[in-house]
C-alpha positions as CSV (number, residue, x, y, z in Angstrom):
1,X,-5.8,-14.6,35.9
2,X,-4.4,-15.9,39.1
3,X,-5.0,-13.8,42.0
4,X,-3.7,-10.8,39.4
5,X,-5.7,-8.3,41.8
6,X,-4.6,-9.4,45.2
7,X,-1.0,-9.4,43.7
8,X,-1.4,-5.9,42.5
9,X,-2.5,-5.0,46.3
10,X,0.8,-6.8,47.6
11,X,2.8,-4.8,45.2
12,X,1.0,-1.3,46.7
13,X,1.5,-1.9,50.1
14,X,5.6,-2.6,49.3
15,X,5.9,0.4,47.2
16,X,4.2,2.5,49.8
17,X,7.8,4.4,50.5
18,X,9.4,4.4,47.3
19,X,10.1,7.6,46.3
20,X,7.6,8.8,43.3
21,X,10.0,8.0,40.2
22,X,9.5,4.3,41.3
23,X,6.2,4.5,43.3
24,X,3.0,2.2,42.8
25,X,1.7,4.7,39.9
26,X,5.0,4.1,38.2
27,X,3.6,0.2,38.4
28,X,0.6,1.3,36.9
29,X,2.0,3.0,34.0
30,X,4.4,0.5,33.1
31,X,1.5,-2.2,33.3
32,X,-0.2,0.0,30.8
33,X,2.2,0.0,28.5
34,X,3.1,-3.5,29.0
35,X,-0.9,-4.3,28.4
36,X,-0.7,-2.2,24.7
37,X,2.7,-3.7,23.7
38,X,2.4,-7.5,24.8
39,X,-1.1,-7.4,23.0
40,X,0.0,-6.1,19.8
41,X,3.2,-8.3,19.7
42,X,0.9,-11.3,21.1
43,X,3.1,-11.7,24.3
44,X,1.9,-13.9,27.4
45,X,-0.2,-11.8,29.1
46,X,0.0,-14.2,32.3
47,X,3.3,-14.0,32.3
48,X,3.9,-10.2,31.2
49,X,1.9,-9.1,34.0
50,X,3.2,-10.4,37.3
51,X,6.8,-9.4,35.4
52,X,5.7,-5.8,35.7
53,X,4.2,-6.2,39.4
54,X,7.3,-7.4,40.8
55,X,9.7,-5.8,38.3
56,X,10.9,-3.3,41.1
57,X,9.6,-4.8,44.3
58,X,13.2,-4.1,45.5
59,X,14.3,-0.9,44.7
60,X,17.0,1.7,46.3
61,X,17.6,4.9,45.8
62,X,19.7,5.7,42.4
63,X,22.8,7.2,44.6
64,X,23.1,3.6,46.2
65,X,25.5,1.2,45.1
66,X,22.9,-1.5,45.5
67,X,20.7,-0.1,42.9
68,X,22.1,-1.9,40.5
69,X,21.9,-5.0,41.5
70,X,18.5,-4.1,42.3
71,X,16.6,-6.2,39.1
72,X,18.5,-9.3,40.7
73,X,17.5,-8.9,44.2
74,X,13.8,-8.2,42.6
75,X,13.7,-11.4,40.8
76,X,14.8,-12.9,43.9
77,X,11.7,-11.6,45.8
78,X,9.6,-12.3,43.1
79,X,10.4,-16.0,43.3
80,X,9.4,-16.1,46.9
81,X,6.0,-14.2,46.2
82,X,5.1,-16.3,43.0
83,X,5.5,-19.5,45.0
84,X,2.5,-18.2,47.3
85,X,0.2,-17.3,44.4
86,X,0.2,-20.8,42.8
87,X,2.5,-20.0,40.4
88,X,4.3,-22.8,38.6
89,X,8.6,-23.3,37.9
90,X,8.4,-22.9,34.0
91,X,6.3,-19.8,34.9
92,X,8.2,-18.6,37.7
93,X,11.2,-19.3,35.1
94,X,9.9,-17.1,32.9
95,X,8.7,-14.2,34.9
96,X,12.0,-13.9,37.3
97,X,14.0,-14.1,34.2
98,X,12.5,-11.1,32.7
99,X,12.7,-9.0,35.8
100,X,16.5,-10.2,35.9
101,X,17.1,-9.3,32.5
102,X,15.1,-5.4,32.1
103,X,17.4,-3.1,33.8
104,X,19.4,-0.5,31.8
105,X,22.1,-0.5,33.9
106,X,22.5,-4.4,32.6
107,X,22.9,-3.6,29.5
108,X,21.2,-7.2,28.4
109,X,18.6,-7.6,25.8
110,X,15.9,-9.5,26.9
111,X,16.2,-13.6,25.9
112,X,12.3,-14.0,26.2
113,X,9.6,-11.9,24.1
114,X,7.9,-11.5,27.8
115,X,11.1,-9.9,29.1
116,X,11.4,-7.7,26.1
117,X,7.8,-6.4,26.6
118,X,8.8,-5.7,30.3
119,X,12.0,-3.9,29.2
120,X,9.8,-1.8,26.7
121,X,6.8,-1.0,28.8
122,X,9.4,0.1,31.5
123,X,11.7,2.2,29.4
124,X,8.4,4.4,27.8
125,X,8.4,5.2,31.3
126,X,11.3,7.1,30.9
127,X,10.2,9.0,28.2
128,X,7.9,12.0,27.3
129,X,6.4,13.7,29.7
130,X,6.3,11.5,32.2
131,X,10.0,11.0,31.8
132,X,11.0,14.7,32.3
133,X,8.9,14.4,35.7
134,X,10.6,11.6,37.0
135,X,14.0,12.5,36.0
136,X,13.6,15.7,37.5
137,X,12.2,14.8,40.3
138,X,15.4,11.9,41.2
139,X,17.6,15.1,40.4
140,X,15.6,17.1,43.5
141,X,16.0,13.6,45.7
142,X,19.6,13.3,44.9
143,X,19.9,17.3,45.5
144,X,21.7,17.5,42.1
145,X,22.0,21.0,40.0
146,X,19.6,21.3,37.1
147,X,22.3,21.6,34.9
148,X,26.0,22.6,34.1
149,X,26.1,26.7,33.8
150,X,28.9,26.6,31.3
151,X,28.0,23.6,29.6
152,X,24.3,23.0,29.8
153,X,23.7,20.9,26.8
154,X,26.8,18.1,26.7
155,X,27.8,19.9,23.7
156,X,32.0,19.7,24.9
157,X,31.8,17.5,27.9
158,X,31.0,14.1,28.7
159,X,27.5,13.6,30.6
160,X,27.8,13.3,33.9
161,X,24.4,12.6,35.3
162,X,25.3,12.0,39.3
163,X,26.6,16.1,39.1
164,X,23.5,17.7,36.7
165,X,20.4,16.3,36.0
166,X,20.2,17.6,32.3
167,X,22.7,14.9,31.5
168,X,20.6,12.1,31.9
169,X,19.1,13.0,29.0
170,X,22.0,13.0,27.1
171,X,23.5,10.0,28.9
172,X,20.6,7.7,29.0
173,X,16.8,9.2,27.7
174,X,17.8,10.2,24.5
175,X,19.0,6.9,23.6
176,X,16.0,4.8,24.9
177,X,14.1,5.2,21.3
178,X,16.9,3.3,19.6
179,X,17.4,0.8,22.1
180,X,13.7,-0.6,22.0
181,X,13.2,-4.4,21.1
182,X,9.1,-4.6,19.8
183,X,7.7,-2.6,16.9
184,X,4.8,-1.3,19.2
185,X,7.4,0.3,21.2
186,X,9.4,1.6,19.0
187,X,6.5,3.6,17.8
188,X,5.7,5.0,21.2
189,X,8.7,6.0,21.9
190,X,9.5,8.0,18.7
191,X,6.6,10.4,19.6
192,X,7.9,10.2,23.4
193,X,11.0,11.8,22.2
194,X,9.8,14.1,20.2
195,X,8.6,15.8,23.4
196,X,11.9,15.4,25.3
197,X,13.3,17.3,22.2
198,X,11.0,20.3,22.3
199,X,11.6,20.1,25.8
200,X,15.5,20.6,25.7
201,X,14.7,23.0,22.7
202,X,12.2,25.1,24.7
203,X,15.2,24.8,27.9
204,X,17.6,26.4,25.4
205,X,15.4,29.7,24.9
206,X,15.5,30.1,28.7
207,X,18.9,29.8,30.1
């Protein structure tokens, strides 16, 4: 495992300000997952992992028109840091290109089974639990109502997530389960749903 640990150090200390949607213990979750559904789908671990690392070593807020270009400038950095840790160009190949290729915003599917892990891994993040924290708390960072009073649930309107947090479910979460490229993952985030669901169900009692 090359230098896997002092890597994982490098990542902390650059992550040290990100806000805690895309902090270090988002790293660590997405590793996790990437770990459960690279094994199972028999990925390359030595690749998968510094993909994760690095996947959002660059990262701006989601209000900023440079977020989404942030995957690319990512890859960018990544290419730099790989260099140092011994890494070679077919693996550096590999790894950037998955980074490249993960964000939602892209709309790409993944040309590598290494990228598709990453895209997986990272996208559980966004669900379950987990996901109704950190979409909740970008809403509080972006100072954006909970939801629209006359409309709560998207049920006449488009979603318009930059206005109401609520709509991100509707305009993005919600559509994660379908939109998953392993079998592992697809099983994960079925259940992860499912919670969402209850959630907005539960949400629905108490407006």
């Amino acid at each position: 495992m090359k230098s896997i640990k002092k890597l994982k150090s490098e990542v902390q200390k650059k992550l040290a300000k990100n806000d805690p949607a895309h902090d270090f213990e988002h790293i660590n979750r997405v590793y996790k997952n990437a770990e459960k559904i690279g094994k199972q789908e028999k990925a390359n671990m030595t690749l998968v992992r510094p993909a994760v690392l690095l996947h959002d070593v660059v990262s701006y807020p989601k209000s900023d028109k440079r977020s989404k270009n942030a995957s690319s400038q990512s890859a960018l950095q990544a290419e730099k840091i790989l260099k140092r840790y011994g890494y070679t160009s077919y693996e550096i190949g590999i790894i950037t290109q998955a980074i490249r290729e993960h964000s939602f915003s892209k709309g790409m599917i993944p040309s590598t089974l290494e990228g598709k892990v990453l895209q997986d891994a990272d996208r559980l993040d966004a669900l379950g639990a987990i996901g109704i924290a950190r979409t909740f708390a970008i809403g509080g960072i972006e100072k954006r109502m909970f939801y629209n009073k006359t409309d709560p649930f998207c049920h006449k309107r488009i979603p318009n997530d930059q206005e109401w947090t609520l709509d991100h479910f509707y305009k993005k979460l919600l559509l994660l389960e379908k939109k998953m490229n392993t079998k592992t993952a697809k099983k994960e985030s079925i259940q992860r749903t499912k919670i969402m669901k209850r959630f907005l169900n539960d949400l629905k009692k108490e407006i």
